[in-house]
PAZAPA-4460 file (N, C-alpha, C; in steps of 0.05 Angstrom, whole numbers, plus 32768, in hexadecimal, padded with zeros to 4 digits):
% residues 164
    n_x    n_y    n_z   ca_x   ca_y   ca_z    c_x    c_y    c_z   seq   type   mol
   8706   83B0   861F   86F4   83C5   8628   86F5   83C8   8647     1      X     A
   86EC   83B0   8653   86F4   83B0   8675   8715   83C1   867C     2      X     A
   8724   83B4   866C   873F   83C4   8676   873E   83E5   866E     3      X     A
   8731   83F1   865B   8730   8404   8662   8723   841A   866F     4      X     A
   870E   8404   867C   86F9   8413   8695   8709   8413   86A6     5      X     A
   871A   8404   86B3   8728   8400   86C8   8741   8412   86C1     6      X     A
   874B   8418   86B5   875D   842E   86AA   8757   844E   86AF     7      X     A
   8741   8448   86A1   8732   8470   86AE   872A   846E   86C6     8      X     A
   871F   8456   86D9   871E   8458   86EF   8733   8459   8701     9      X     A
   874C   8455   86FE   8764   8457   8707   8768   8475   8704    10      X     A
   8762   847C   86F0   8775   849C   86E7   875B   84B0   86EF    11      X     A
   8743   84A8   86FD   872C   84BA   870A   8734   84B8   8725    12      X     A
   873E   84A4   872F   8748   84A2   874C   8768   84B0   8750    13      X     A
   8771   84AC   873D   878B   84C0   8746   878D   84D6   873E    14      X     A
   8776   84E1   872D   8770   8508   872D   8768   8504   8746    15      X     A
   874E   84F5   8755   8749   8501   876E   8757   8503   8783    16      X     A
   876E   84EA   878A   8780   84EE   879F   8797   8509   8794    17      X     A
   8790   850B   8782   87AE   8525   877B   879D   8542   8780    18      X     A
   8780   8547   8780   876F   8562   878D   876F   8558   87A4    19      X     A
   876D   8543   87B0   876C   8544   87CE   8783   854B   87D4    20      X     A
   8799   8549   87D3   87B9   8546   87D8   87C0   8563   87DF    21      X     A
   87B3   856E   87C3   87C4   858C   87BB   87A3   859F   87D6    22      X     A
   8794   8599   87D2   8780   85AF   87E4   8789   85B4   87FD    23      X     A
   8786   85CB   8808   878A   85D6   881D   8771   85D4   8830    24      X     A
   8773   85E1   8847   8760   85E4   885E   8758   8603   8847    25      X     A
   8734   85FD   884A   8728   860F   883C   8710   8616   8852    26      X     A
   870E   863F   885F   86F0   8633   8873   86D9   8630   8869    27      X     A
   86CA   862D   8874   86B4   8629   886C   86A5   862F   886F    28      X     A
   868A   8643   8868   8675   8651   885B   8669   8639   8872    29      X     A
   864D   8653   888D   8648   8660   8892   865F   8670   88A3    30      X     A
   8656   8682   88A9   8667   8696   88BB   8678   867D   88D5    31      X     A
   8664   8671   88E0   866B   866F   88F0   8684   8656   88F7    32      X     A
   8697   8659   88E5   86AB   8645   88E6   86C5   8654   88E6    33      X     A
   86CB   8669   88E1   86DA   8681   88EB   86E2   867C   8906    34      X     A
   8700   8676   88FF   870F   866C   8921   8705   8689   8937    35      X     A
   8702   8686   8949   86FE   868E   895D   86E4   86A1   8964    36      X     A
   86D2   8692   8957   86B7   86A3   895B   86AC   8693   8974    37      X     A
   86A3   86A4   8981   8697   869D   89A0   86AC   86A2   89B8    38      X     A
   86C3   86AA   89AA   86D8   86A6   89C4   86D9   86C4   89D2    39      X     A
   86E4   86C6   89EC   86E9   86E3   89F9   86F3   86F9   89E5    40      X     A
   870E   86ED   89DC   870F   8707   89C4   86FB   870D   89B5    41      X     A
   86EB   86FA   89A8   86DC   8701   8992   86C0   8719   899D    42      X     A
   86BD   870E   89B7   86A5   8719   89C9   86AF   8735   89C7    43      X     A
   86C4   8749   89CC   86CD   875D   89D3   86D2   876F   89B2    44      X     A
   86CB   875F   89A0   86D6   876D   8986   86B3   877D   897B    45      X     A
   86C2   8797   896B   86A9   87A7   895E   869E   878F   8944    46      X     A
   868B   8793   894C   866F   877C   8932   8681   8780   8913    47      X     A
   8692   879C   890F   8696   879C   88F2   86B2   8788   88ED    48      X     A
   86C6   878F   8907   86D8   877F   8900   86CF   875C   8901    49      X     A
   86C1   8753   88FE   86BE   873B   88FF   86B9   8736   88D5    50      X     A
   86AD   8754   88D6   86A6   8755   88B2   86BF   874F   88A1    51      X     A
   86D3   8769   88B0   86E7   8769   88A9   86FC   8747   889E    52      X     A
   86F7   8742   88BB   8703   8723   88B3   86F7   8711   88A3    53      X     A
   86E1   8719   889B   86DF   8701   887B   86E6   8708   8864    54      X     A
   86F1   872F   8869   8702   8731   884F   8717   8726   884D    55      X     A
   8726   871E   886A   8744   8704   8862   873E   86F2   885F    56      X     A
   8724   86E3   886A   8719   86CE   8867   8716   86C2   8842    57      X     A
   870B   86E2   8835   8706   86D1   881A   871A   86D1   8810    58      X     A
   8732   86D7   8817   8755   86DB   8803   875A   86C4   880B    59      X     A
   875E   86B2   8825   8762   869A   8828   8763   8685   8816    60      X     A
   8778   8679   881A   876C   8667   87FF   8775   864A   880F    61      X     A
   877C   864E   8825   878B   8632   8838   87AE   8638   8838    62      X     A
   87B7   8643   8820   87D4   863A   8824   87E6   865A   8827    63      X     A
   87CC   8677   8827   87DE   8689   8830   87DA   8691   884A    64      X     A
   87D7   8685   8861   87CD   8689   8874   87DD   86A2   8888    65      X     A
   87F2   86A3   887C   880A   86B8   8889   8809   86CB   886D    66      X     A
   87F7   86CE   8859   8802   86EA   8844   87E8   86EB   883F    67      X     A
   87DF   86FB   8852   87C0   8700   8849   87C3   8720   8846    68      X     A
   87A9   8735   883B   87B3   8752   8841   8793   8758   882C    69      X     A
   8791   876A   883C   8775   8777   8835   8779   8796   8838    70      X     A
   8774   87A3   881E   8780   87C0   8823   8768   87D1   8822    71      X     A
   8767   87F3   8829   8756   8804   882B   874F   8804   8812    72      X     A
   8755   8806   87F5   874A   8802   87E2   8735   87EF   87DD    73      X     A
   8734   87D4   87E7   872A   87C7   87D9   8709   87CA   87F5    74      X     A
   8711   87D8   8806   86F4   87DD   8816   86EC   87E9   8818    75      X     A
   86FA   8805   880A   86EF   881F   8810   86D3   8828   880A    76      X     A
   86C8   8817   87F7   86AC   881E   87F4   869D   880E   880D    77      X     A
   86A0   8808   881F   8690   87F8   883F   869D   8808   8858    78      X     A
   86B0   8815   8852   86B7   881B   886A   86C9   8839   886C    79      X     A
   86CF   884C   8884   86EA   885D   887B   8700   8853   887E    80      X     A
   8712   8861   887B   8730   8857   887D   8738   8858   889F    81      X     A
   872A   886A   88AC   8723   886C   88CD   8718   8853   88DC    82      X     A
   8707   8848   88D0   8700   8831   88DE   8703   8814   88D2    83      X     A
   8713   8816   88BC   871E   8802   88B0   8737   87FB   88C2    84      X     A
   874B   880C   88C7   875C   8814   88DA   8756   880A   88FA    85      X     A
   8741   8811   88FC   8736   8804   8919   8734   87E6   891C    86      X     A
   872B   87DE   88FF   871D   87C8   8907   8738   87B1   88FD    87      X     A
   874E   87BF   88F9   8763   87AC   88E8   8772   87A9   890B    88      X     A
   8779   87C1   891C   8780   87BB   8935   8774   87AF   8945    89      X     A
   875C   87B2   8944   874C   879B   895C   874E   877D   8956    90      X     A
   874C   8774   8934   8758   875C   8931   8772   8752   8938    91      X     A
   8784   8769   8930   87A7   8762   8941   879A   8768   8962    92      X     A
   8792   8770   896C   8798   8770   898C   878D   8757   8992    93      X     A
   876F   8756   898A   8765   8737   8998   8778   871B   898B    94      X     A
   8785   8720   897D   878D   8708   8975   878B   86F9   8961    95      X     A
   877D   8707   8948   8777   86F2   8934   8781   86FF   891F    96      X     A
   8792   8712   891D   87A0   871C   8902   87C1   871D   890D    97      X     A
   87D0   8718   8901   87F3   8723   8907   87FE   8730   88F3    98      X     A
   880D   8745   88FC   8814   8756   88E2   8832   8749   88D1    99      X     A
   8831   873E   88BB   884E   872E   88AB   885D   8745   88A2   100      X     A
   884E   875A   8897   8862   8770   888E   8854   8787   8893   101      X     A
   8857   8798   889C   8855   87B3   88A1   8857   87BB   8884   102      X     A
   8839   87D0   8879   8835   87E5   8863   8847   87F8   885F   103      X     A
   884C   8803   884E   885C   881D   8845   8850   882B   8836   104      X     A
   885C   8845   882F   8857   8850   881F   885E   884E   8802   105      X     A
   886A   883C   8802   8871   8838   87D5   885D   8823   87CF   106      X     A
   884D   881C   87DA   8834   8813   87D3   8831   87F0   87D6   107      X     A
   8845   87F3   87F3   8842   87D2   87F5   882C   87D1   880A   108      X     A
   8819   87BE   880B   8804   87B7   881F   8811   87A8   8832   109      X     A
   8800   87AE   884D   8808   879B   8865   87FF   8782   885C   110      X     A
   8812   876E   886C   880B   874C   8866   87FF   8746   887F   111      X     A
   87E5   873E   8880   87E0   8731   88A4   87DD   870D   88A1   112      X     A
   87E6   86FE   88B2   87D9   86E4   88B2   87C7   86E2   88CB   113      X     A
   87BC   86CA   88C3   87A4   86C7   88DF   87B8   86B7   88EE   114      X     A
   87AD   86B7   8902   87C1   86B5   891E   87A7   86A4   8937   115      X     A
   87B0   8699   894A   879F   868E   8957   87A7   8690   897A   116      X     A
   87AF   86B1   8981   87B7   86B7   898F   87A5   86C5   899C   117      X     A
   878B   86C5   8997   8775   86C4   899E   876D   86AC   89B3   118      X     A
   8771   869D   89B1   876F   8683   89C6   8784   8686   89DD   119      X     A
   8796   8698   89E0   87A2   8697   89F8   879A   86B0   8A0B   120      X     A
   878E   86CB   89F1   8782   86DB   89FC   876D   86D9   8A0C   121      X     A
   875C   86CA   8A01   8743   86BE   8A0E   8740   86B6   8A2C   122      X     A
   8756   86AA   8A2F   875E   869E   8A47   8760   86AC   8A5E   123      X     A
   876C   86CB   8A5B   8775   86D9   8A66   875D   86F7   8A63   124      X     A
   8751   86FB   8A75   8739   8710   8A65   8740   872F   8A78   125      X     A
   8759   872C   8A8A   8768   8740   8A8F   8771   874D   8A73   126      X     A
   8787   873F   8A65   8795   8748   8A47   877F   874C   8A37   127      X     A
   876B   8741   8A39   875B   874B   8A26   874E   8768   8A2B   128      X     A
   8745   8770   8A46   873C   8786   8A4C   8752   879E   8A4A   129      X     A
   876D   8795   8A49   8784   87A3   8A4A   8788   87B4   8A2F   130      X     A
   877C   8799   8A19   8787   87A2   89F9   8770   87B7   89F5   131      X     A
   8756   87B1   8A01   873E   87C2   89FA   8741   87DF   8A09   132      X     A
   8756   87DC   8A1D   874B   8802   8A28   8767   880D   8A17   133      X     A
   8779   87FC   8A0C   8794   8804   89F9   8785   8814   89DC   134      X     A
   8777   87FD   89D3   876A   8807   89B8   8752   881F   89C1   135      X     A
   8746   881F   89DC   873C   8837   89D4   8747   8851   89E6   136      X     A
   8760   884B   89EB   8773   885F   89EC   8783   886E   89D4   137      X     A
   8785   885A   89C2   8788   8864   89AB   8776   8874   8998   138      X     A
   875F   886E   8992   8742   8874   898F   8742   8897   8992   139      X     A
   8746   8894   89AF   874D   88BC   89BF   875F   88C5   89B8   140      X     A
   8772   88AF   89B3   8789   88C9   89A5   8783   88D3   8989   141      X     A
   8779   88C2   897B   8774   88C3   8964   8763   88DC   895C   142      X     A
   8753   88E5   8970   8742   88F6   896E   874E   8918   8980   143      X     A
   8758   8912   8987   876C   892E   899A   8774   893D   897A   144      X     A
   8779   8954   897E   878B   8962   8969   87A4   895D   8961   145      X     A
   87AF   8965   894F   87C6   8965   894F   87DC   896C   895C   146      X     A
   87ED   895F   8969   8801   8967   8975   8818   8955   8975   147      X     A
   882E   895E   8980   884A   8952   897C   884A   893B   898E   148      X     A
   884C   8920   898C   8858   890D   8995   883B   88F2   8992   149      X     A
   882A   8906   8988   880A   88F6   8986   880B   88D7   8977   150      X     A
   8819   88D9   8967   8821   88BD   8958   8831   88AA   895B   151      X     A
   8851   88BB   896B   885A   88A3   897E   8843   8896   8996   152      X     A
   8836   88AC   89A2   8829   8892   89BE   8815   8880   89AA   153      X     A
   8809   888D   8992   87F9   886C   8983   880A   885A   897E   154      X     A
   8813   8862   896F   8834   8847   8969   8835   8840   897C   155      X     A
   8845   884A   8996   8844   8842   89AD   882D   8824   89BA   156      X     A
   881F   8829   89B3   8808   8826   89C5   8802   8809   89AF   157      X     A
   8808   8806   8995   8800   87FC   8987   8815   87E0   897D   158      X     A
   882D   87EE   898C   883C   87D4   8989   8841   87C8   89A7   159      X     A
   8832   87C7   89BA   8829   87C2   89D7   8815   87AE   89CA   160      X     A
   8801   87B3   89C0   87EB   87A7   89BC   87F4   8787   899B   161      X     A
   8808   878E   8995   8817   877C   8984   8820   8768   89A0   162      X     A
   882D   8772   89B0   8844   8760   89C3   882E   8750   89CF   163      X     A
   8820   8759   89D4   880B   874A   89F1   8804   872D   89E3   164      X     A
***
């Protein structure tokens, strides 16, 4: 009888080292454990994109940290496709989204991972003021009429704000 208490206690201890083994870094519930809250970038971002980022936050699972992707479908009832758009660039400019694949049109979604390029931005609150009069340079174009070359200077302007 003893030998087979000590038997299931062997085989309860090596299920638990084999969930410890296999778990990932998971965050953790309250808000405030979200890398880079309090920092200069974070200070300069609109209140929604901070929302935004717990929609990648809940896809997380620890081990896709580079294939995350949150599409206009799945928010469209919280937000428009206008400021969903806003708030996906101000995360790539400050530093806490990177884009893995660029969207298309046959119906593949952008991939973003979190990035922690926000901590070098921080540092520097020139580049940071730089990315913010970029994005709301974009903002004005966005709102001008239509005309010829209107979408190269966003592009433009938007893969500047990628490099920095």
């Amino acid at each position: 009888m003893d030998v087979i208490k000590r038997m299931r206690k062997d085989e309860r201890r090596a299920r638990a080292h084999q969930a410890g083994v296999r778990q990932a870094y998971q965050p953790k519930r309250p808000f405030k454990t979200v890398e880079g809250v309090g920092s200069e970038a974070w200070k300069k971002l609109d209140i929604g994109a901070a929302g935004l980022l717990m929609e990648f936050y809940s896809k997380f699972d620890g081990f896709n940290r580079s294939n995350l992707s949150v599409t206009y479908s799945e928010v469209k009832t919280k937000m428009s496709s206008l400021i969903f758009t806003r708030w996906i660039w101000q995360r790539i400019g400050y530093g806490f989204l990177e884009v893995k694949r660029w969207g298309s049109l046959e119906r593949k979604c952008s991939i973003y991972g979190l990035t922690d390029r926000w901590r070098t931005l921080s540092e520097h609150p020139d580049k940071l003021e730089k990315i913010k009069s970029m994005l709301n340079e974009i903002e004005l174009l966005k709102r001008q009429p239509r005309r010829l070359g209107k979408l190269d200077e966003i592009r433009v302007l938007r893969h500047a704000i990628v490099r920095m």
